[in-house]
C-alpha positions in Angstrom: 0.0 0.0 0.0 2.9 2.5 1.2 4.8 1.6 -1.9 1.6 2.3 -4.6 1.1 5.5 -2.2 5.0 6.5 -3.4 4.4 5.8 -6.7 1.4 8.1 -6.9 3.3 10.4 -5.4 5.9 10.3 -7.7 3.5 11.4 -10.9 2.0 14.6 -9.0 3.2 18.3 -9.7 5.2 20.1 -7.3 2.2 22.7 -7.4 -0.5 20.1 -6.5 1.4 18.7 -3.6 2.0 22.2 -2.5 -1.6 22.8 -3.0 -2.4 20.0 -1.4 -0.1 20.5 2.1 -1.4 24.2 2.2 -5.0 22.5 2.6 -4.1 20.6 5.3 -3.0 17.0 3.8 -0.1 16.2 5.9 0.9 13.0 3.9 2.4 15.8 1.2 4.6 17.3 3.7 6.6 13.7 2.8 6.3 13.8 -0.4 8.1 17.1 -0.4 11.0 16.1 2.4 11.1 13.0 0.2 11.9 14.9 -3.5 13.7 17.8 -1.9 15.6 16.8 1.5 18.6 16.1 -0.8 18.8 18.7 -3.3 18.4 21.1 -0.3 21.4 19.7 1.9 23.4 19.3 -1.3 22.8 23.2 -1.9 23.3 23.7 1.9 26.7 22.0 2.4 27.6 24.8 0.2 27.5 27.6 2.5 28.7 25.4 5.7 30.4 22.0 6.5 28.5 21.7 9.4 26.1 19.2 8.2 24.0 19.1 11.3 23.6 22.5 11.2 22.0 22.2 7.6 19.8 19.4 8.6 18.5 21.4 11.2 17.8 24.8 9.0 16.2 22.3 6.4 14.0 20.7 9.3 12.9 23.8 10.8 12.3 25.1 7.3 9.7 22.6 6.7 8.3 22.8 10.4 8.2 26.9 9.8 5.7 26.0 6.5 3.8 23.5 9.2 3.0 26.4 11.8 2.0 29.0 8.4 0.8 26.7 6.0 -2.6 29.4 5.8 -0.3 32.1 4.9 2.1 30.7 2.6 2.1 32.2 -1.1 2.4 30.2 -4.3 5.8 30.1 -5.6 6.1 29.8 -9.9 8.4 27.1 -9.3 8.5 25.4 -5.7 12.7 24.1 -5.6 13.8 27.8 -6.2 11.4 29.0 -3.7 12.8 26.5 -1.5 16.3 26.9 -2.7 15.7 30.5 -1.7 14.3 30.0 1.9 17.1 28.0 2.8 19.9 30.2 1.0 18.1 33.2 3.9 17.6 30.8 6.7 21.2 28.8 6.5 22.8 32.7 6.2 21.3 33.6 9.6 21.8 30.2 11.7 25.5 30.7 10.2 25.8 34.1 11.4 24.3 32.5 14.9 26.6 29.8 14.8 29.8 30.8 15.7 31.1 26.7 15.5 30.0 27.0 10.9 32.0 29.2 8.8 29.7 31.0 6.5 29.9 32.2 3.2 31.3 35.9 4.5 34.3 34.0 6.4 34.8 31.6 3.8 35.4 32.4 0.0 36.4 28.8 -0.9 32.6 27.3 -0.4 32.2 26.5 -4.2 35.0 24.8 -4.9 34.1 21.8 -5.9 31.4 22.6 -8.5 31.3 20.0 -10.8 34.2 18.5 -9.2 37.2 20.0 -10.9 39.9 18.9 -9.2 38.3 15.1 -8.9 38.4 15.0 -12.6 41.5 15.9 -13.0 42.6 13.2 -10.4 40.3 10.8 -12.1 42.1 11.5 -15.4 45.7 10.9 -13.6 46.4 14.7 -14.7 49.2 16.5 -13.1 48.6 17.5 -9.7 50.2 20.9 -11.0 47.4 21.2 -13.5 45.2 20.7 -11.1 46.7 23.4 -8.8 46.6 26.0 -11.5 42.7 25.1 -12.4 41.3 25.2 -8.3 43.9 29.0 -8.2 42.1 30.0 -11.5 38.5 29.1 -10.0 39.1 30.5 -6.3 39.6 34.0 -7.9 36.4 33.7 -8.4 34.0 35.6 -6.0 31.5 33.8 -3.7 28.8 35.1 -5.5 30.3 34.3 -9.2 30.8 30.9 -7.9 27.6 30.6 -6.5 26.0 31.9 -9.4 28.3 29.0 -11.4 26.6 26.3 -9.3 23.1 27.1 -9.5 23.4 27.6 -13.4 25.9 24.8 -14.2 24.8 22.4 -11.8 21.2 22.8 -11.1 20.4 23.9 -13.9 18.8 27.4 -12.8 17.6 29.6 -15.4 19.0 33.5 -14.9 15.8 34.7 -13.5 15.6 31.0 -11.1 19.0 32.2 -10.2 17.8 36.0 -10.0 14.9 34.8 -6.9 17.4 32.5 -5.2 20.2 35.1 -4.7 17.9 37.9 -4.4 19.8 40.0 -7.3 18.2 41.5 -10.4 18.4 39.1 -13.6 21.0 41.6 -15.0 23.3 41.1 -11.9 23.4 37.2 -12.3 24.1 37.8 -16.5 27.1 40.1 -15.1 27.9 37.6 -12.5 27.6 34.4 -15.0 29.6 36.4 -17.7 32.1 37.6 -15.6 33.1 34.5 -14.2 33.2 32.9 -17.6 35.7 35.2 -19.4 37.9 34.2 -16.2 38.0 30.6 -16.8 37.8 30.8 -20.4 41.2 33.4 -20.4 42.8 30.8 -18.4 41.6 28.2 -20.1 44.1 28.3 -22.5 46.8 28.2 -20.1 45.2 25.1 -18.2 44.9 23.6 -22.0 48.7 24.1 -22.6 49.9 22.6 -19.7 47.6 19.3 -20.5 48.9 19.2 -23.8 52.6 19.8 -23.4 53.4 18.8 -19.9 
């Protein structure tokens, strides 16, 4: 029964389930820990390696939507209004939390988008490639990078993006652009030293 319940689940828009917990149906409070828990710490462990301490945000995120369900608006597209929620919430537990570095502390929280370096390891690339590519990408600023990660790696559109970092649409085309002609002009360098080394 649980498992046909799961698969129903699965085939029902974001919007209806949202509609559905703002009514009072409990059951799609699950559904939405269930399709989201993940994607949401993923995001989260980018601001903060304190893992618990994103577990908890996301938790009394969705216990915050419990005590206001009546009140609660309805976002164009449910993860980027979650994505935002937690982006505001993690930023002020961090602030709080003296025991998380946050994103103001730490420029280096992006590093890892689409797992440079690991490819390069992966590849058996020289670890002095791979030095020059993470120097090249932590020039980068926290909000270039972030804007990186939402674009590249959940696939955010620049107006998703836009909601989630609470800039204008032309701030994240700057950002996006920006941070582009950076790794492209270095690109070449990176290119050489695969090629010739």
């Amino acid at each position: 029964m649980e498992k046909m319940l799961l698969d129903h689940d699965e085939n029902l828009t974001d919007s209806l389930v949202w509609a559905m917990f703002k009514e009072g149906d409990d059951r799609s409070m699950n559904v939405l820990l269930l399709r989201y828990f993940r994607p949401l710490l993923h995001y989260g462990s980018k601001f903060t390696n304190d893992r618990l301490l994103v577990e908890d945000v996301i938790q009394d995120l969705f216990l915050g939507f419990l005590e206001k369900r009546e009140l609660l608006s309805n976002p164009a597209c449910l993860k980027n209004y979650l994505f935002k929620c937690l982006r505001n919430n993690l930023i002020h537990a961090i602030k709080q939390n003296t025991n998380a570095f946050s994103i103001h502390d730490n420029e280096d929280i992006f590093t890892d988008l689409e797992n440079i370096e690991e490819v390069l390891v992966a590849t058996d690339e020289s670890e002095e490639i791979s030095i020059k590519l993470n120097r090249h990408f932590l020039s980068l600023t926290k909000r270039q990078k972030e804007a990186l990660f939402l674009r590249y790696y959940e696939n955010r559109s620049n107006d998703e993006i836009a909601e989630i970092m609470e800039i204008n649409k032309q701030s994240v085309s700057n950002l996006l652009l920006k941070s582009l002609a950076i790794l492209r002009e270095n690109w070449v360098h990176i290119l050489i030293l695969l090629f010739f080394n």
